[in-house]
TORKOL-4160 file (C-alpha; in steps of 0.2 Angstrom, whole numbers, padded with zeros to 4 digits, m for minus):
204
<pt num="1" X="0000" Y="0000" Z="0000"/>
<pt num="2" X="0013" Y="0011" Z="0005"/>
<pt num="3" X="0024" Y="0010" Z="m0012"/>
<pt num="4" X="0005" Y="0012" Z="m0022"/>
<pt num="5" X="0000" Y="0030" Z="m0012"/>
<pt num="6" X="0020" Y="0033" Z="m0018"/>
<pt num="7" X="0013" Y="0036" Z="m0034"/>
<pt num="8" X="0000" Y="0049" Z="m0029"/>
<pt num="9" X="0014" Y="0061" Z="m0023"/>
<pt num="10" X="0016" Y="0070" Z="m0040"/>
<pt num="11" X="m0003" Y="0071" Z="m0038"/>
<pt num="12" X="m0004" Y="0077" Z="m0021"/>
<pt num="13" X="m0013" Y="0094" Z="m0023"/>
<pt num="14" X="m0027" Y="0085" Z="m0033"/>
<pt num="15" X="m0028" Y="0070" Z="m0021"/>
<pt num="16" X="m0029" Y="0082" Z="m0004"/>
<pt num="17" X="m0041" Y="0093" Z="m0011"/>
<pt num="18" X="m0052" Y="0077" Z="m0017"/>
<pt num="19" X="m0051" Y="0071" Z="0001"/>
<pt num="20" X="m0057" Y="0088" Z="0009"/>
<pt num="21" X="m0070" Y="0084" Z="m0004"/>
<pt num="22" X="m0075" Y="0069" Z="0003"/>
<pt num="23" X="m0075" Y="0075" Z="0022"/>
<pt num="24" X="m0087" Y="0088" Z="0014"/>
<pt num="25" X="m0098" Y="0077" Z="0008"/>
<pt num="26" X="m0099" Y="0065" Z="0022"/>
<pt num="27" X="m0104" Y="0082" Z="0033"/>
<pt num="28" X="m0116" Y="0086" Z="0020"/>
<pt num="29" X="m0124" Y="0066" Z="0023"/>
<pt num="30" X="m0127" Y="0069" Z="0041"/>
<pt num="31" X="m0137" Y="0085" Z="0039"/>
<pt num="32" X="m0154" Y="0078" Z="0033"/>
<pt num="33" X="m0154" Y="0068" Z="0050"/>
<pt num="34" X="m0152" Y="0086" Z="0059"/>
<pt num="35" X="m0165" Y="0095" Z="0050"/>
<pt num="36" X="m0178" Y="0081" Z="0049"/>
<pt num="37" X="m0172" Y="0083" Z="0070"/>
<pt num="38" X="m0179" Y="0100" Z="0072"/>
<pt num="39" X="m0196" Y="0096" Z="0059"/>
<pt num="40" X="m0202" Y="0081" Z="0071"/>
<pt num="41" X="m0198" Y="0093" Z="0088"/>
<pt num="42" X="m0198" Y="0110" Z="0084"/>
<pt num="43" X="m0210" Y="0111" Z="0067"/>
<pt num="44" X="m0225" Y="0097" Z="0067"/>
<pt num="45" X="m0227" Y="0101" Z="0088"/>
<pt num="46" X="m0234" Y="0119" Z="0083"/>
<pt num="47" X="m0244" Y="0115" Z="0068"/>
<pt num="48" X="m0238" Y="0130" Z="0057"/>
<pt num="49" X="m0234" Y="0121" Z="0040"/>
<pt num="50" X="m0226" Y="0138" Z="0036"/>
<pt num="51" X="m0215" Y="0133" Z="0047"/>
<pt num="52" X="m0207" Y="0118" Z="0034"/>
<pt num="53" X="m0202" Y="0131" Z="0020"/>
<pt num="54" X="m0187" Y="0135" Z="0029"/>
<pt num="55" X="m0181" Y="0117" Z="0033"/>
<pt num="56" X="m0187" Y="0111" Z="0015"/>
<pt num="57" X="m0176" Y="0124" Z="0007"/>
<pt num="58" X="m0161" Y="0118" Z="0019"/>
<pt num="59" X="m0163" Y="0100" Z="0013"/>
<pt num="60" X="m0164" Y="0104" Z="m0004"/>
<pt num="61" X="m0150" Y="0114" Z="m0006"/>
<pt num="62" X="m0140" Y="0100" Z="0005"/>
<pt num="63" X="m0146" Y="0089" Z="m0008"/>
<pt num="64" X="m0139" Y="0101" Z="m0022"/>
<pt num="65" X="m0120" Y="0102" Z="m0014"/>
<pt num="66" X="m0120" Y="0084" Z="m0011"/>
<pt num="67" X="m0124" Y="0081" Z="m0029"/>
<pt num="68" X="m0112" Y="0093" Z="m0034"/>
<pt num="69" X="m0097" Y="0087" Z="m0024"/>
<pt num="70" X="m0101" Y="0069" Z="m0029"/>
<pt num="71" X="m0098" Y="0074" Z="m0044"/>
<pt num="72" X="m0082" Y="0085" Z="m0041"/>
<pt num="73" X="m0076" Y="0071" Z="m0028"/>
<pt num="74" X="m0078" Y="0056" Z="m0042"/>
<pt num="75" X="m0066" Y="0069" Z="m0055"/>
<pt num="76" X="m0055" Y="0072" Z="m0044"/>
<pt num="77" X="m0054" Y="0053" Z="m0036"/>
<pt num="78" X="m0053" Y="0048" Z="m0057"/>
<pt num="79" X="m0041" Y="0060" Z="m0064"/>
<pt num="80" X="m0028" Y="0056" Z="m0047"/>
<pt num="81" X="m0031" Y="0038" Z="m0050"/>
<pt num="82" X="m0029" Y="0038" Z="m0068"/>
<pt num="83" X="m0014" Y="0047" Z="m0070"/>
<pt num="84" X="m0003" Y="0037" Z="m0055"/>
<pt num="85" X="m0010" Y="0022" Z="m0065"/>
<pt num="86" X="m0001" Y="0028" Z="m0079"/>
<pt num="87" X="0014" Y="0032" Z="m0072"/>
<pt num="88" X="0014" Y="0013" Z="m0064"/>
<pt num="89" X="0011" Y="0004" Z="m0079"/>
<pt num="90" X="0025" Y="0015" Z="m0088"/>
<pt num="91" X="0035" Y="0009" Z="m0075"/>
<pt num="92" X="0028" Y="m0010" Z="m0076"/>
<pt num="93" X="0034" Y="m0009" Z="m0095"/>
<pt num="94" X="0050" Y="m0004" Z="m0093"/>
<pt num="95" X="0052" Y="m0017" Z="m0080"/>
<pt num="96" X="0046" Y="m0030" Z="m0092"/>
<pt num="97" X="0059" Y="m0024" Z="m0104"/>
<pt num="98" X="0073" Y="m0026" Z="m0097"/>
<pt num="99" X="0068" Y="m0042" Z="m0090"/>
<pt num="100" X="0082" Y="m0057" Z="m0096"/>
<pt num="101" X="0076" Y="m0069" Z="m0111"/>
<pt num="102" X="0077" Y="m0085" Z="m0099"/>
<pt num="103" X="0066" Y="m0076" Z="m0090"/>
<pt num="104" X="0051" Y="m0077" Z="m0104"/>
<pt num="105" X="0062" Y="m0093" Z="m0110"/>
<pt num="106" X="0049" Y="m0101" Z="m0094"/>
<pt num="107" X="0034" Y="m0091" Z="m0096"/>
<pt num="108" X="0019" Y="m0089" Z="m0106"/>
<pt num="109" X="0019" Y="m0074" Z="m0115"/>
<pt num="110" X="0000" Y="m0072" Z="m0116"/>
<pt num="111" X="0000" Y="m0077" Z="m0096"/>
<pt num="112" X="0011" Y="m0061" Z="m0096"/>
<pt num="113" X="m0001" Y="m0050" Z="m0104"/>
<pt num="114" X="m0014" Y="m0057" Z="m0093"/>
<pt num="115" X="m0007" Y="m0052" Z="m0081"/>
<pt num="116" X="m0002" Y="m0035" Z="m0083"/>
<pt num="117" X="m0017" Y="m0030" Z="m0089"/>
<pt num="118" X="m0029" Y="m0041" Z="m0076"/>
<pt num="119" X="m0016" Y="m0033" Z="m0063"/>
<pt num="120" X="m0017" Y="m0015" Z="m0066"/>
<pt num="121" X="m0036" Y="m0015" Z="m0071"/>
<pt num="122" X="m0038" Y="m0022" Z="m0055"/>
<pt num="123" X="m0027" Y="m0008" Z="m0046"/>
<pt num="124" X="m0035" Y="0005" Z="m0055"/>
<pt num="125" X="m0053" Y="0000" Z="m0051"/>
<pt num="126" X="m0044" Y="0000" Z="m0033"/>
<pt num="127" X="m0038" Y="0016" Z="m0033"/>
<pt num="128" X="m0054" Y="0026" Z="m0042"/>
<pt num="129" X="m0067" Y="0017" Z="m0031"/>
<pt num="130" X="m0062" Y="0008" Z="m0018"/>
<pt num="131" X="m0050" Y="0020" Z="m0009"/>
<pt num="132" X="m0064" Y="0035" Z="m0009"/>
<pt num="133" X="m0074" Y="0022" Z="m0004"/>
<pt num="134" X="m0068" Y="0015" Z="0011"/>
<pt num="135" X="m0062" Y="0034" Z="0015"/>
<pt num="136" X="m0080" Y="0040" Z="0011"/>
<pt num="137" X="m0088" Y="0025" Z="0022"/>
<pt num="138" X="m0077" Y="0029" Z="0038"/>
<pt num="139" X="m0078" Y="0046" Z="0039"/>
<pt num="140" X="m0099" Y="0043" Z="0038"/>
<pt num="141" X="m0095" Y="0030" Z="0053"/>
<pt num="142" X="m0086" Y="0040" Z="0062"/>
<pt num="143" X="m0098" Y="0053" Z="0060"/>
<pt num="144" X="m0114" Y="0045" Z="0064"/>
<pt num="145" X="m0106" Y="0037" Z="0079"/>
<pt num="146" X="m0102" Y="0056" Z="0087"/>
<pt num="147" X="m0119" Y="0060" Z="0082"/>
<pt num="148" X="m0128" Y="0046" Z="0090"/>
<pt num="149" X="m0117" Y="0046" Z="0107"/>
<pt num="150" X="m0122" Y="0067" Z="0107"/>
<pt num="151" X="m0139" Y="0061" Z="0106"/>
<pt num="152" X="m0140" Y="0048" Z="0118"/>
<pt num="153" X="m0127" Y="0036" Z="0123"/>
<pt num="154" X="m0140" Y="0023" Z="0128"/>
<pt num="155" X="m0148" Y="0020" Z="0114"/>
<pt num="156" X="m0133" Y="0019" Z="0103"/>
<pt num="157" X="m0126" Y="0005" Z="0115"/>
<pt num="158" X="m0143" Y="m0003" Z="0110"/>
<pt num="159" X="m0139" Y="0001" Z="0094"/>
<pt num="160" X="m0123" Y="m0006" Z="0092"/>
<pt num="161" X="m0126" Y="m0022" Z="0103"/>
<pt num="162" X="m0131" Y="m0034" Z="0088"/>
<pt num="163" X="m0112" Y="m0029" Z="0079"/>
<pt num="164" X="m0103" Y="m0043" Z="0089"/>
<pt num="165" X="m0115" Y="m0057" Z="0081"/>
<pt num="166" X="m0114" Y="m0048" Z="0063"/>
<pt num="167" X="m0095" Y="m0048" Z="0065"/>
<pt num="168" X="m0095" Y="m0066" Z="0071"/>
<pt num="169" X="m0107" Y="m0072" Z="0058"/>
<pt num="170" X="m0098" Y="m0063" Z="0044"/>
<pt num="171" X="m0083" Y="m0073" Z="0050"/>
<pt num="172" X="m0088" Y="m0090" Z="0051"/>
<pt num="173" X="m0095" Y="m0090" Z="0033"/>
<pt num="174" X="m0080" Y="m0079" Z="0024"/>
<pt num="175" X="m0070" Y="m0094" Z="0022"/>
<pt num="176" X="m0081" Y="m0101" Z="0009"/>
<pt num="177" X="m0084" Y="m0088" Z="0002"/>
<pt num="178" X="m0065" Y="m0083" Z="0000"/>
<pt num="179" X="m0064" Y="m0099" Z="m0009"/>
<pt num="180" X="m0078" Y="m0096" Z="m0021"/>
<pt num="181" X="m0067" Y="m0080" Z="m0025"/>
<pt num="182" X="m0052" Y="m0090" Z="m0027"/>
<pt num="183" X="m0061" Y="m0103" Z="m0036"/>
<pt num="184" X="m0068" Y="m0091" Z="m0049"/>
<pt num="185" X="m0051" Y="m0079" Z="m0050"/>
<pt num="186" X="m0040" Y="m0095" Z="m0055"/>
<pt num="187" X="m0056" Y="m0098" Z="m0071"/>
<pt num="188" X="m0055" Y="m0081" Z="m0077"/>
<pt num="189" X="m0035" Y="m0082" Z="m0077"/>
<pt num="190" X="m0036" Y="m0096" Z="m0088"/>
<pt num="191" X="m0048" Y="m0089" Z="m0098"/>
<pt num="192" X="m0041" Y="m0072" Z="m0101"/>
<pt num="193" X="m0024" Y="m0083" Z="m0104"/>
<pt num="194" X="m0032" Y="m0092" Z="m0119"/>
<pt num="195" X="m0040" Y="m0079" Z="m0126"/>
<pt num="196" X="m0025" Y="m0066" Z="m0126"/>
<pt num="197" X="m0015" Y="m0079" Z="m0134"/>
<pt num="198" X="m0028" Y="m0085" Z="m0148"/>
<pt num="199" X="m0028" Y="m0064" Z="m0151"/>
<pt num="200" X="m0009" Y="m0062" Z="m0155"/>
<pt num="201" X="m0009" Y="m0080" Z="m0160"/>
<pt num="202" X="0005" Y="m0085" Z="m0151"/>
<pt num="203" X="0004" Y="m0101" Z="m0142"/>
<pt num="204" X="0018" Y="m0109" Z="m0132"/>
């Protein structure tokens, strides 16, 4: 992981400011939690629907800037992810060329290309989705946790009692489904190895 984020550095401008991005639009997910709040105790208790313009507007607009940095914070996430992509897969080629010949002497060339591009695709769809993802999804955590325990502590110890058992449960099936992935990973190797060979017609 560490030599991966390596090549975000030439990037780093565009990869901060996509982070502040995402901090921005986590906030922006817990406000329609606060405003629905102050409907249900402030608003509906006095009977004025005048009353739910305001809030309305405010959820809206929330809506709006969500939107709008979703939008600004997938760019950002795919220009930054993109471009280090490039970078490593320039680097990946130059590897491969200087590379001795006993070394493809024992290897499969479409297995090499398989590879490579399998490999990287997979790194890029990493980088573009999975980083902002995981970084999107613990911010939210984070983030609805401090919420809850300013609201009432009790109730999100109720809350978060089942967690134990999901996280147990979780564990005892993920082996199997570990080697369902595994399973169908070594298939599509195979597969993509044959048909990248019958491509460039090179068969060893």
């Amino acid at each position: 992981l560490k030599r991966l984020l390596s090549y975000l550095l030439p990037y780093r401008f565009k990869a901060l400011l996509a982070m502040l991005v995402i901090a921005l639009s986590t906030g922006l997910q817990l406000m329609p939690a606060l405003v629905i709040e102050h409907i249900i105790d402030n608003v509906l208790p006095t009977g004025l629907s005048a009353k739910l313009m305001w809030p309305m507007v405010v959820l809206l607009a929330v809506n709006v800037v969500g939107w709008a940095a979703a939008v600004l914070r997938r760019w950002l996430a795919s220009v930054v992810a993109l471009r280090s992509m490039e970078d490593l897969r320039a680097d990946l080629f130059r590897a491969l060329q200087f590379l001795p010949l006993r070394f493809y002497d024992k290897r499969k060339i479409g297995a090499l290309i398989s590879r490579m591009n399998n490999d990287s695709d997979l790194v890029e769809e990493y980088m573009t989705f999975d980083i902002p993802f995981v970084l999107s999804n613990s911010l939210l955590v984070i983030g609805i946790l401090a919420l809850m325990f300013s609201k009432s502590w009790l109730l999100t110890v109720y809350v978060l009692l089942p967690i134990p058992f999901i996280l147990v449960g979780g564990r005892l099936i993920w082996g199997r489904l570990e080697n369902c992935w595994r399973s169908w990973s070594v298939k599509w190797s195979r597969f993509s190895t044959h048909l990248n060979e019958s491509i460039t017609g090179i068969r060893i």
